[in-house]
C-alpha positions in Angstrom: 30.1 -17.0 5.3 29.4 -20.9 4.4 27.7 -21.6 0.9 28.9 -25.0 0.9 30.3 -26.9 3.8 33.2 -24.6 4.5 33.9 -22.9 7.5 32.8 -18.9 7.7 35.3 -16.7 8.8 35.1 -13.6 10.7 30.7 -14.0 11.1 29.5 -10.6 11.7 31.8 -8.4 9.0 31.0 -11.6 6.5 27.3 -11.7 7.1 27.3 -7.3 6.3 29.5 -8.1 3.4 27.6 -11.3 1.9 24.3 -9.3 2.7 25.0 -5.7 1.0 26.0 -7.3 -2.2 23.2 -9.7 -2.9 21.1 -7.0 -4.9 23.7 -5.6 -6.8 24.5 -7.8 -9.5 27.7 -6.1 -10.4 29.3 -6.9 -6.7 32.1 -8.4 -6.5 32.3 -12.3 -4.2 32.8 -11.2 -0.7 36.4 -12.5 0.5 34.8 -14.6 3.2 32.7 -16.7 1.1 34.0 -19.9 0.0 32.1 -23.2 -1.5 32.9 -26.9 -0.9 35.4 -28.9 -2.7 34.3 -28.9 -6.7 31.6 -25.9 -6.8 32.1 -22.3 -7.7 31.9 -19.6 -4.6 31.2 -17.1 -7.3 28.0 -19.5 -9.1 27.0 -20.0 -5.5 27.0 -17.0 -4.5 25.0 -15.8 -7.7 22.6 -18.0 -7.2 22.1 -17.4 -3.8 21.2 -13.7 -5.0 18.9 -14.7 -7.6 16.8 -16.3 -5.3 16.8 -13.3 -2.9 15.8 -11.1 -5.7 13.1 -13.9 -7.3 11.6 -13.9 -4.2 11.6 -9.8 -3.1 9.5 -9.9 -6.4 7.2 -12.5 -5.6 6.4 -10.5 -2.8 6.1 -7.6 -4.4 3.8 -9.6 -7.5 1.6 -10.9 -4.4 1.0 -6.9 -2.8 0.8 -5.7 -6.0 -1.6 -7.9 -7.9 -3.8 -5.4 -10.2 -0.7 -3.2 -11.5 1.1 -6.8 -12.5 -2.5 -7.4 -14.4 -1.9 -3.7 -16.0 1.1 -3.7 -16.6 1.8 -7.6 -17.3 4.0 -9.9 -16.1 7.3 -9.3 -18.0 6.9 -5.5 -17.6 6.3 -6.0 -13.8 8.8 -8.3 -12.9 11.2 -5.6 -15.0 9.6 -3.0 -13.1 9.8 -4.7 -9.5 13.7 -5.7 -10.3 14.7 -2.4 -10.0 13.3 -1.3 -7.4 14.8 -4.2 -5.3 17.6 -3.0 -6.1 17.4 0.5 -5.3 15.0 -0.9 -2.0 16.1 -3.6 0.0 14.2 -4.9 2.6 13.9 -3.8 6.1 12.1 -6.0 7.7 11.8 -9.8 8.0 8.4 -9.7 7.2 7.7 -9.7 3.3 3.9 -8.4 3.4 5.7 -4.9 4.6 8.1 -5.0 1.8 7.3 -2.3 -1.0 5.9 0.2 1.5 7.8 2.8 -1.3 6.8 0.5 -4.9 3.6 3.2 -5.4 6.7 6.1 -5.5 9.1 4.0 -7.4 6.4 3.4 -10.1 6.0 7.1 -10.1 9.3 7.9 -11.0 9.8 5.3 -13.0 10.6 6.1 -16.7 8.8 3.1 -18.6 5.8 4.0 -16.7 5.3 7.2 -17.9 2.4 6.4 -20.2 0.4 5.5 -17.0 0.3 8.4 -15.3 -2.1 6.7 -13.1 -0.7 3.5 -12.1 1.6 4.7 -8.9 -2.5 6.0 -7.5 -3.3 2.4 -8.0 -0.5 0.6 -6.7 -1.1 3.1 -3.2 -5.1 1.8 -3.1 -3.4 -1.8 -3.2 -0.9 -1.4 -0.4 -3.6 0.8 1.5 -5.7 -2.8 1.2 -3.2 -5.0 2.6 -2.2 -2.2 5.2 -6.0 -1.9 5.9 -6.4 -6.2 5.9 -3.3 -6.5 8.4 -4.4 -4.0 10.7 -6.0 -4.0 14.6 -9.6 -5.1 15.3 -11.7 -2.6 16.7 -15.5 -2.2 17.1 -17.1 0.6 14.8 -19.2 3.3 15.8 -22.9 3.0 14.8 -25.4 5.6 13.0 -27.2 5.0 16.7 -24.3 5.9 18.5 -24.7 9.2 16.6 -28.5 9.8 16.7 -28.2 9.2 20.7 -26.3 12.5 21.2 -27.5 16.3 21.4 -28.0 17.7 17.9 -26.8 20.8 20.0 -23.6 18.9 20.7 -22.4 17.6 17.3 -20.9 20.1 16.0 -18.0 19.6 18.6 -17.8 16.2 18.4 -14.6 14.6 17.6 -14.0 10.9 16.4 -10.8 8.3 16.7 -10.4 6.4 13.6 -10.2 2.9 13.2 -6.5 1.4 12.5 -7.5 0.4 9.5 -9.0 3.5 7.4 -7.0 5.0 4.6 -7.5 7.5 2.3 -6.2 8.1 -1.5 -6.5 10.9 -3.5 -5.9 10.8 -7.4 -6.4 12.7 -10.4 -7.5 9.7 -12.0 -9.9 7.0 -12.3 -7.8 5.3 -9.5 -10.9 3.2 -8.0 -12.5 1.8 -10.9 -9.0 1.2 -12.2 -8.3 -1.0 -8.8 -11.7 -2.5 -8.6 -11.5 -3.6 -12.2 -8.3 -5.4 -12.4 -8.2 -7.2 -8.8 -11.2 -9.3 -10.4 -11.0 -12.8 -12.1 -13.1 -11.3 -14.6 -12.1 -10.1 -18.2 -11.2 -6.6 -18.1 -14.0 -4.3 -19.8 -12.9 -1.3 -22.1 -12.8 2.3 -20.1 -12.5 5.5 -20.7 -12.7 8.0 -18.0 -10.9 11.6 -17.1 -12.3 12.0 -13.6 -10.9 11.7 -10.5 -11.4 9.3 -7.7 -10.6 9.0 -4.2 -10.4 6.0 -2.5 -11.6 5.0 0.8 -10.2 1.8 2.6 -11.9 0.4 5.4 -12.1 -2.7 7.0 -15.4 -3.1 9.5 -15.2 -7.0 9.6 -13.3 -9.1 8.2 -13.4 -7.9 5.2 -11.1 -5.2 3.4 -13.5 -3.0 1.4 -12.2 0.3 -1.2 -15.1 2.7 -1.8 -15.1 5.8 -4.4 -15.4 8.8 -1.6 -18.6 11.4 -2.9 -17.1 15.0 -3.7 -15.5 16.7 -0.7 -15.5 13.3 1.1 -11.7 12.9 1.3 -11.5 16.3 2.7 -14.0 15.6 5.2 -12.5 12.6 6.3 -9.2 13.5 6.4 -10.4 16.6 9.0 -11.5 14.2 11.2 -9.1 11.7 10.9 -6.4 14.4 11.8 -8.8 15.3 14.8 -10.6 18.3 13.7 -14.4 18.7 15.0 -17.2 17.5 13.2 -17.9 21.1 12.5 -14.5 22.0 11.1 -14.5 18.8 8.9 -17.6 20.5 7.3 -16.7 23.8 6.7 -13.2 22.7 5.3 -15.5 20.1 2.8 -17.8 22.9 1.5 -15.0 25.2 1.1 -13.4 23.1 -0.9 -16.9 21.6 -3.0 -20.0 23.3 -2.3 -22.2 20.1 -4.0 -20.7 18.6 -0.2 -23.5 16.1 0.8 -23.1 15.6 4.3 -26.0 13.3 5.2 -24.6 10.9 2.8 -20.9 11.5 3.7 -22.0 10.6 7.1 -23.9 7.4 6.0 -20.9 6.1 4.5 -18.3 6.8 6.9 -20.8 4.8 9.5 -21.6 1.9 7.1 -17.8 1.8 6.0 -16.4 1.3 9.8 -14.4 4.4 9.1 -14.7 5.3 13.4 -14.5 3.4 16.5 -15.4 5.9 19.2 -16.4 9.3 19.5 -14.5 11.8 21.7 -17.0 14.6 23.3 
């Protein structure tokens, strides 16, 4: 592997070699990498992995924008270290690195105290999932009056590419919508729950606090239940269910492109 004018030897073992040891900071110099006359392979080399781990946390820093502002930057960039080092990428594309950060941040000791955070960090990488995924028309609240009020209660719907859905113990949302402003941060205190909807109808990525029983009735659909089971599950599991509005938001939120009769 060349650093520094030499000649690599031996290109596809040294490129595993040179690659597997660039997050582990305790590796020793792969025995193909050499430097040019005067320079150190070993500094080279160290530096060379330095800038592969600045930048896997840059990336992670630009996903992850509102749990750097929680957290702060030295405790995030301590954070995102080690879980580039337990994670390496898998794709060439850095806007899908840290598909796993929300779980890492779970189990991550020093985050205990924030029991919430890992809920937080999903809402974020549900947004840039949400911002990066396929345009699709949305269904309409005409589309829907148009049918046979005999006939909804078997109607099934597709959802669009890019709806998610978070649940959380916690204040995820406001917690999210909070510190992804410019704005200074305003003192809260809240025990409740909140789960997150993330929708893009336009062009425009938007995260909305789901009504009770709106995850639930959602996620029926989403998995491809009928309208009527998507209900029933909902006021099973809250029987303050609001359907009417449930089914204003999911229309107004592009949560559906078609509907399947």
């Amino acid at each position: 592997m060349l650093l520094d004018g030499c000649r690599p030897l031996s290109p596809c073992s040294a490129e595993r070699t040179f690659a597997q040891g660039l997050l582990d900071p305790l590796a020793f110099l792969p025995p193909d990498v050499c430097a040019g006359a005067g320079s150190s392979s070993m500094s080279r080399y160290n530096v060379y992995r330095n800038n592969v781990t600045v930048s896997l946390i840059e990336a992670l820093a630009s996903v992850y924008p509102a749990i750097q502002r929680i957290t702060g930057t030295d405790f995030f960039r301590a954070m995102a270290r080690f879980h580039v080092r337990a994670s390496p990428p898998t794709s060439p594309l850095l806007f899908n690195y840290g598909q796993d950060f929300p779980a890492f941040i779970e189990a991550y000791e020093f985050a205990r105290e924030l029991p919430w955070l890992a809920d937080v960090a999903r809402i974020e990488r549900a947004w840039l999932d949400a911002y990066h995924a396929a345009d699709f028309p949305t269904i309409s609240a005409d589309m829907l009056a148009a049918l046979e009020p005999e006939r909804l209660g078997e109607l099934c719907f597709e959802p669009h590419p890019a709806t998610r859905i978070i649940r959380s113990r916690f204040p995820a949302v406001s917690i999210f919508a909070m510190n992804r402003r410019e704005e200074p941060v305003p003192h809260f205190s809240s025990g409740d729950s909140e789960d997150a909807l993330v929708t893009r109808p336009g062009h425009e990525v938007l995260v909305s606090h789901l009504p009770a029983g709106g995850a639930t009735f959602l996620a029926h659909l989403i998995e491809g239940e009928t309208l009527c089971q998507a209900i029933d599950a909902a006021f099973s599991e809250f029987t303050s269910f609001d359907l009417q509005a449930n089914l204003a938001g999911m229309l107004s939120a592009g949560v559906f492109t078609a509907i399947n009769r």
